[in-house]
N, C-alpha and C positions, 0 to 999 in steps of 0.2 A: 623465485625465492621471495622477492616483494609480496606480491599476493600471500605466498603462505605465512609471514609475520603478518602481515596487517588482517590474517586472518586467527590465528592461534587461542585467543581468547574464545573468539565464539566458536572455535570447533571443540576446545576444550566440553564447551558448554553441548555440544550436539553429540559429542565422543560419549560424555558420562549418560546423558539420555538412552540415547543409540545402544550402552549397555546394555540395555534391558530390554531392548527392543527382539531380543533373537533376530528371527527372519521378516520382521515386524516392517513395517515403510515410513520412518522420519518425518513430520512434517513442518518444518521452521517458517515460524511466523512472523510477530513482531514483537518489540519493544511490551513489558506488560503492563502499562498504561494503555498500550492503543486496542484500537478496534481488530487489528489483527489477529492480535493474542490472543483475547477475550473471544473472537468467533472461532478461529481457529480450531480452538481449544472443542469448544463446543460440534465444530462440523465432525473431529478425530473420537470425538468421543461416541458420536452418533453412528459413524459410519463402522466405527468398531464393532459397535451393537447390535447394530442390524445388519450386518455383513457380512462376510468371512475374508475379509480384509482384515486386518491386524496393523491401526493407523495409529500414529501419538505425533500429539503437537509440542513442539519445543518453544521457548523463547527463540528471537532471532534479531537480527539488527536492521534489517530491513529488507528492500526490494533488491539493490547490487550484489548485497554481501549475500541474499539467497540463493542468487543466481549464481556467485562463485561457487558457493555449497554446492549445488546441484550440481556443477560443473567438476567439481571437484568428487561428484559420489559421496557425498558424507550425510546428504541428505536426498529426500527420494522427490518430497514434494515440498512447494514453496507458495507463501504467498506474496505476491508483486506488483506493480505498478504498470497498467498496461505500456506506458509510455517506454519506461525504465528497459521492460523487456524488450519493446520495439527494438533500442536503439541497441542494446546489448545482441539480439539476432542479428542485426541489418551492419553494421561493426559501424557506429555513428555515435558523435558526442565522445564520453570518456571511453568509449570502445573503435575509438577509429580507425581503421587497421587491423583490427583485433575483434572479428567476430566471436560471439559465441552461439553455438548453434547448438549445445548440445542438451537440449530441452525443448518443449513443446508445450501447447497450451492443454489445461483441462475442463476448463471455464470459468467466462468472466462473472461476478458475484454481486457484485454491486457498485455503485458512484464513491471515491474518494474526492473528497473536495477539499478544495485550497487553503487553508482557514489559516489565515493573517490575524493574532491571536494579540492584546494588549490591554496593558491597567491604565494605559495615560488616554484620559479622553482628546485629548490634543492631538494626536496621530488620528487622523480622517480617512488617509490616505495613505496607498505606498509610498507616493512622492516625498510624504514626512518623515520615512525612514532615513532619509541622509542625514548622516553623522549619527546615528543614534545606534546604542548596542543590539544586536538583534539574531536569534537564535534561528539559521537554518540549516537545523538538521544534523542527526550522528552519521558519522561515518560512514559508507554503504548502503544508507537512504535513499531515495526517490523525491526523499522533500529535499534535498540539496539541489536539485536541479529546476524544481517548480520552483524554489525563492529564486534562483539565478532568472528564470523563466520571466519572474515579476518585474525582476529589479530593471531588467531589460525593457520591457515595455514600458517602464516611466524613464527611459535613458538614463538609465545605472546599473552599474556594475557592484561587484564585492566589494571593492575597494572604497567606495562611497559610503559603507557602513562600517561598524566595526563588530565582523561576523563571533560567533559561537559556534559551536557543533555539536547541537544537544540532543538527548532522548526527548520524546514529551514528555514524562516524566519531570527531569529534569530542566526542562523548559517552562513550566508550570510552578515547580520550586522559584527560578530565578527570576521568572516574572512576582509571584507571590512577594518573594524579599527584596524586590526592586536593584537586580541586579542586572538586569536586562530592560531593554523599553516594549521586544516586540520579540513575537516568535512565529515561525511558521508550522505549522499543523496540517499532516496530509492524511487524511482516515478518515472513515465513514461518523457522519454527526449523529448524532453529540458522541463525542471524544471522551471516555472517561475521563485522563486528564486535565480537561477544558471541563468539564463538569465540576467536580472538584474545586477547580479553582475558579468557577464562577459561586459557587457556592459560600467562598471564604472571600472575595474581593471582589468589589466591583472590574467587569473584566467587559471589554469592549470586541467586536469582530469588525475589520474594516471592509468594506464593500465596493466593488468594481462597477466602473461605468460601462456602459454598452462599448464603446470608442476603445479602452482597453481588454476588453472581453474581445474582441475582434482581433487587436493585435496578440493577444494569446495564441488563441486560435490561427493564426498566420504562424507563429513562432513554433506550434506542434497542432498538430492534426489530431492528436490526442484527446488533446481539450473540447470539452464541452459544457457550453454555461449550467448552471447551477445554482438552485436557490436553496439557503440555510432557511427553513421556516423560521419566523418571530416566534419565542416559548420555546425555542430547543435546547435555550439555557439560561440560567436565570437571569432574568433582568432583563433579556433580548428583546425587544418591543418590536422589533421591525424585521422586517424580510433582509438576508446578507445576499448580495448576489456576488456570484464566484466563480471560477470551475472547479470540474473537477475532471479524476480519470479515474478508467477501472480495474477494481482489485482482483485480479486474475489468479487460480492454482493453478501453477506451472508443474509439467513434471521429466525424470530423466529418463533415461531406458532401462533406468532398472526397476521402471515402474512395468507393470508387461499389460496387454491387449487387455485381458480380464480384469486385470485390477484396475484402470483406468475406467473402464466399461461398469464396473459394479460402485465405484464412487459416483459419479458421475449420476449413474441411474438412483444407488441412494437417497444423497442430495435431494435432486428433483424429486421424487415421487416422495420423497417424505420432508420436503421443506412446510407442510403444515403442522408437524409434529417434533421438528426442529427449534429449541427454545434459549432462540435470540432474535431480537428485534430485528436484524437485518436479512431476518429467514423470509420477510416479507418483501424482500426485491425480489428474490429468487425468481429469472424469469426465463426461458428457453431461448430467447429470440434475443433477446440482451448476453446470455451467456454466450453463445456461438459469432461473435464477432469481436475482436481484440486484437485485429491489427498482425498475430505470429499466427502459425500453422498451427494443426491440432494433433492430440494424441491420439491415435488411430482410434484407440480403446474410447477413448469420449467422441470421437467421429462416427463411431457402430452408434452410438447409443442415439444422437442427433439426426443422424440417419432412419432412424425409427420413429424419428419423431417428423420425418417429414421435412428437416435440415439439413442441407448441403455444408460443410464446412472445408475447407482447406488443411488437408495431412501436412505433415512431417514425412518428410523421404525418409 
């Protein structure tokens, strides 16, 4: 009963979609600020095209809350945080006790990075974040757990700031009105959001030492360092260095062998003809590893290609 309040709004939102969809397959992304939406949108539309899949991307609230969806059948596929879904299969973190198994992977798509997002040039560091207001992450997010992630490796916790729990969207507003000092930002760079508001304000990205890139890395297996190039956003002069983890389509069993198999192969063979900039990660050998088992249907397809990946019983 918990989970289904705390989910009701976004299913409202996935229920009025899913109208139209007839026998169509759901695909809940993110927030539409981010990079999820934005590709999302664009992979459902491609694959519809060229396929005889019948795909549509929805808004979504993140990595948790698509993984309840899924869980819940109200959506078919998801996009997720490799990390997010690790710990939600393996019943670890906010699923302790409480596996969820009822989803598999369809392939990882590209690098999410960390991005520690601020107008005060004064903040250098995560360590500056204490006492200061700072936005990480809405509800059912995956960025809620990468700023817990941080705060951690400079020895702090929640309680040493004083948290928010915003969209980027909305984290980019209250950074802009100076009603927040700092936000965390987890999506492929440049971040529409972050664009935007580097755009209208001088806006800073804070950067990690080698020393806490390690303890990351120690705190999840997930992580892997990361560089934001200098020009990814205005005014950026220098290299950001970060992690990040990867954005993975998960999907449920009402996804079936063939239709996992014909996205999958879509995707791939037509990521030259795919028009978004992160159709340029697009890689075989980067998709086939993310930590969950696979969907049978994108395990035929990997298999073809000469990749081994690990099923879904």
């Amino acid at each position: 009963m918990k989970k289904l309040l705390a989910l009701l709004l976004s299913l409202m939102m996935v229920f009025a979609a899913a109208s139209a969809l007839a026998d169509g397959l759901t695909f809940t992304t993110g927030g539409t600020a981010g990079t999820y939406y934005g590709y999302g949108n664009v992979l459902a539309q491609y694959v519809a095209a060229n396929s005889e899949v019948d795909m549509t991307a929805v808004a979504g609230n993140g990595s948790a809350d698509n993984i309840d969806k899924l869980d819940m059948q109200v959506a078919q596929l998801g996009f997720v945080q490799n990390d997010v879904a690790y710990y939600a299969f393996n019943g670890i973190r906010i699923y302790e006790g409480d596996p969820v198994t009822s989803f598999s992977a369809i392939a990882a798509l590209y690098t999410e990075t960390v991005q520690l997002i601020t107008c005060n040039p004064e903040i250098k560091s995560v360590a500056d974040l204490k006492g200061k207001n700072v936005s990480i992450g809405s509800q059912g997010s995956g960025v809620y757990f990468n700023a817990i992630d941080f705060l951690n490796a400079y020895d702090m916790t929640e309680n040493d700031i004083t948290p928010t729990y915003q969209s980027f969207a909305d984290s980019a507003e209250a950074l802009k009105d100076g009603k927040i000092d700092a936000a965390f930002v987890v999506a492929g760079a440049p971040t529409p959001a972050v664009t935007d508001l580097a755009t209208s304000k001088d806006t800073y990205l804070v950067s990690l030492d080698d020393e806490h890139v390690a303890i990351l890395q120690g705190i999840s297996g997930a992580y892997t360092k990361s560089v934001i190039p200098a020009g990814t956003y205005a005014k950026q002069d220098e290299d950001v260095v970060t992690v990040g983890v990867k954005a993975t389509i998960i999907a449920n069993d009402q996804v079936s062998e063939d239709e996992a198999y014909t996205i999958v192969k879509t995707i791939f063979e037509g990521k030259d003809s795919i028009a978004h900039d992160k159709a340029k990660d697009l890689d075989l050998e980067y998709a086939s590893v993310c930590g969950i088992p696979y969907h049978a249907g994108a395990a035929k397809y990997f298999a073809e290609q000469g990749i081994t990946v690990e099923t879904a019983e």
